[in-house]
Every structure is written in C-alpha cells, then in structure tokens.
C-alpha positions as CSV (number, residue, x, y, z in Angstrom):
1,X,143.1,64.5,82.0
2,X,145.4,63.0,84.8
3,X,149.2,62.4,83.2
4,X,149.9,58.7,82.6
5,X,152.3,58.2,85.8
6,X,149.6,59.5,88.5
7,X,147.3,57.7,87.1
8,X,149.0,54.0,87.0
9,X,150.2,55.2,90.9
10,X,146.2,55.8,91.8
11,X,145.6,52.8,89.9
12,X,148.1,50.4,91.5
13,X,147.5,51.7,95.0
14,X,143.9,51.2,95.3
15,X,144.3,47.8,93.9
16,X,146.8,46.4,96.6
17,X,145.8,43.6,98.6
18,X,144.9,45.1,102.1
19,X,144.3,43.3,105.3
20,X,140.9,42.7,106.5
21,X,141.2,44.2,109.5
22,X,142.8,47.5,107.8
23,X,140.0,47.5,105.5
24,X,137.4,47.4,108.2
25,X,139.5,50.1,109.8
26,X,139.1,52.2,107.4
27,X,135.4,52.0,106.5
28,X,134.9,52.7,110.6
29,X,136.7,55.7,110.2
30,X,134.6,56.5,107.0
31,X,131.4,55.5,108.8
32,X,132.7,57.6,111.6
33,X,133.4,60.7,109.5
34,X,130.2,60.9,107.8
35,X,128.0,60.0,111.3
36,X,130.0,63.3,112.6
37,X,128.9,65.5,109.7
38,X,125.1,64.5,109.7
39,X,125.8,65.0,113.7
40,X,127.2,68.4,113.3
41,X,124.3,69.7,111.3
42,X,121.8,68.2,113.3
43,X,123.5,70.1,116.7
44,X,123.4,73.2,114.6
45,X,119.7,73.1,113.9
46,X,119.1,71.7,117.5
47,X,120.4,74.9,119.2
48,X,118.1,77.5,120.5
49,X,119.3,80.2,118.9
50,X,118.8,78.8,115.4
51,X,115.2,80.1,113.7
52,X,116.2,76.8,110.9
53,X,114.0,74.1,111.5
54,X,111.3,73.6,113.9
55,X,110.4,76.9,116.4
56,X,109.3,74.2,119.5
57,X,111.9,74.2,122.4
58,X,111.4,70.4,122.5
59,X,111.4,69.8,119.2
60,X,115.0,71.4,118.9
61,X,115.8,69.6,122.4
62,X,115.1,66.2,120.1
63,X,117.3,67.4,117.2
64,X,120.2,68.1,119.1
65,X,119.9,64.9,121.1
66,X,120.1,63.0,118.1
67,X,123.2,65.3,117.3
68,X,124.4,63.9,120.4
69,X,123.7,60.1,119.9
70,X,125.4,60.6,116.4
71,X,128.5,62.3,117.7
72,X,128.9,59.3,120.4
73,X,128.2,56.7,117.9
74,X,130.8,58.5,115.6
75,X,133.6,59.0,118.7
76,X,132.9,54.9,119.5
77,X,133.5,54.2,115.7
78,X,136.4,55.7,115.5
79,X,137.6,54.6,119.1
80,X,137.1,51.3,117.6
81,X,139.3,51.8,114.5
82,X,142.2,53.2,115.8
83,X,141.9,51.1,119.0
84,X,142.1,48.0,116.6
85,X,144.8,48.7,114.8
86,X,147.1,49.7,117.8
87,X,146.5,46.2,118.9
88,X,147.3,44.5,115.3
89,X,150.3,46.9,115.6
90,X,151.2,46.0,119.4
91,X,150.5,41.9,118.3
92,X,153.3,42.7,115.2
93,X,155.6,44.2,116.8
94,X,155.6,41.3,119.7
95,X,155.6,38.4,117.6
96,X,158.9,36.7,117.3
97,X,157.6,35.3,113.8
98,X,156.7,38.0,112.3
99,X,158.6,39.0,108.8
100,X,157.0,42.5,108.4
101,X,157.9,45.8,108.9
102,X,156.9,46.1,112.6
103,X,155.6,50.0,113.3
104,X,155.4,51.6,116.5
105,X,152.6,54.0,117.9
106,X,152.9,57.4,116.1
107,X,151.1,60.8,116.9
108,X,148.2,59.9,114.5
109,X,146.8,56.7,116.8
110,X,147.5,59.1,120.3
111,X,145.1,61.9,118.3
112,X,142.8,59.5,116.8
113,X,142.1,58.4,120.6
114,X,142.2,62.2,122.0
115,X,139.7,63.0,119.0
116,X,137.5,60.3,119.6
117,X,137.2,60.7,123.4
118,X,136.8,64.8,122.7
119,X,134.0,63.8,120.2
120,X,132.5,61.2,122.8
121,X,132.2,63.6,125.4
122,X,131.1,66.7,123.4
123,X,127.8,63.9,122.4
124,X,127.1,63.4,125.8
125,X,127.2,67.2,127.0
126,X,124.8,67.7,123.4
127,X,122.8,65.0,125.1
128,X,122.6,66.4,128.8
129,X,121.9,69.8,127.2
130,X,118.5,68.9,126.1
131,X,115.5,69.6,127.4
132,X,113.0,67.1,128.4
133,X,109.4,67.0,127.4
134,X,107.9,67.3,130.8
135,X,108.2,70.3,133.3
136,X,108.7,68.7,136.8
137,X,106.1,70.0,139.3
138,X,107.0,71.9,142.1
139,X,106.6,70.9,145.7
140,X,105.7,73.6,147.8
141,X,106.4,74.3,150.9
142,X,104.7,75.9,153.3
143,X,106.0,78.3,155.4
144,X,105.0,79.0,158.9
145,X,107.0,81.9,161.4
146,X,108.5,81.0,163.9
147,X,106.8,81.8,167.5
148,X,108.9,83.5,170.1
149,X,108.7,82.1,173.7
150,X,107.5,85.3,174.9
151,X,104.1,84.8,173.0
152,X,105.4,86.4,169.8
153,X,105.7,90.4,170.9
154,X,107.6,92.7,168.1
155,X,109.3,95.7,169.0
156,X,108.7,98.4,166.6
157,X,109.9,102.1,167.0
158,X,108.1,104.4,169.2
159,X,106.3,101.3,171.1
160,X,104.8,102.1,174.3
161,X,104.6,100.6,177.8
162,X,101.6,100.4,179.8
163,X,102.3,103.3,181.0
164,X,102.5,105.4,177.7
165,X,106.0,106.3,178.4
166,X,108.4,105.1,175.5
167,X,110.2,101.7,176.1
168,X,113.9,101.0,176.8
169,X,113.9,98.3,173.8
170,X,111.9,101.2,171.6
171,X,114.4,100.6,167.8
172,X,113.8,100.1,164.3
C-alpha cells in the first residue's frame, strides 16, 4: 500500500525516544484539540437560533455554557503546552552545559499563545452570553409629581381669570 521508504520513515519516526515533557506536550495539545471540537458543537447547538436540540431558552443557555467551559478548558490546555515548552526551550538555550541544538522562539509558540488566549476569551464571552435560569424581579418605583409652590396651578390655553377675561400667561 505505502512504498517501502515512507513506510520505514513513519516507522522510525514514531519510534524515537521523545522527552517526557514533549510527550506530555503533545497529548495537551491533543486533549486541547479534541475539547475544542466537542466545544464547537456544543456552542452551535447552544445558540438561539439553532431549532437542533432542545427548544428551551435555558436549556440552550446550559449547552452553550458548557461550550464555554470546554473552550476555556481547551485555551488553558493548550496555554499550558506551548507555555511549557517555551520554558524547556528558554532553560536549553541558557544552560552553559547543554550539548543540544538550542532553538529559539519561532512564530508557531507566539500563535499557539495568541490562539489559546483568543480561544480563552471566546469561552468566557460563550459563558457570559447565557442566560440564567431565574428572571430577576423588578423593583418598582413609585412615582409621585412634583408640587409647585404655588399650590400646583396649570396653565392651559384659553384659561380664564376671575374675571372671565383671558389671562396674560393663557399658552399651550
């Protein structure tokens, strides 16, 4: 199926003798790829304007906040990964005894940091998105006019004196 030289490549690769640290790496960023799809399709089927799933406003609200606690859960996974190996790489590259190749930060740590910060705060606006289950009263107020100090007189148009003779202050 596969020609003989890919497959002894595959082969040999998988079996080399990773680090600990860049195997635990790895299955955070596998753990944080697979919380983000389950997350993805639970925020789809928590928004309102989906008819998939249940038809209860709160119910949905409870969908997409577990959406939301996935997609933060996810972002810290991966925060954790990548922010682990910049510090294995940052240890490396300062150490005075070390025989390795020494790498530097690349484009791939600054957008595994950007992604999992945009991921951590599009969980949190899921989150605050939700409704909650209970509708909080309303106070209400009661509203009383205010009284004039002349005893509370209104003008109105054509308003007469006590002489039936129209007024000066006689306007809408």
């Amino acid at each position: 199926m596969f020609p003989p030289i890919l497959k002894s490549f595959c082969f040999s690769f998988l079996s080399l003798p990773w680090a600990a640290f860049l195997q635990a790496c790895r299955a955070l960023m596998i753990s944080s790829l697979i919380l983000g799809l389950f997350a993805t399709v639970l925020g789809l089927l928590g928004l309102k304007c989906t008819k998939i799933g249940s038809s209860n406003k709160i119910m949905k609200g409870k969908i997409a906040l577990t959406g939301g606690v996935l997609f933060i859960i996810g972002g810290l996974s991966s925060m954790i990964a990548v922010s682990w190996y910049a510090q294995q790489i940052t240890s490396e590259f300062f150490n005075p005894m070390y025989g390795g190749t020494k790498f530097e930060f690349g484009d791939a740590l600054y957008l595994g940091w950007a992604g999992s910060a945009l991921c951590m705060l599009g969980g949190s606006f899921l989150c605050c998105s939700c409704k909650r289950d209970e509708v909080p009263k309303r106070s209400v107020y009661q509203y009383s006019a205010a009284q004039s100090a002349s005893g509370g007189r209104i003008y109105s148009k054509g308003a007469r004196s006590e002489d039936n003779t129209l007024s000066s202050k006689a306007y809408v």
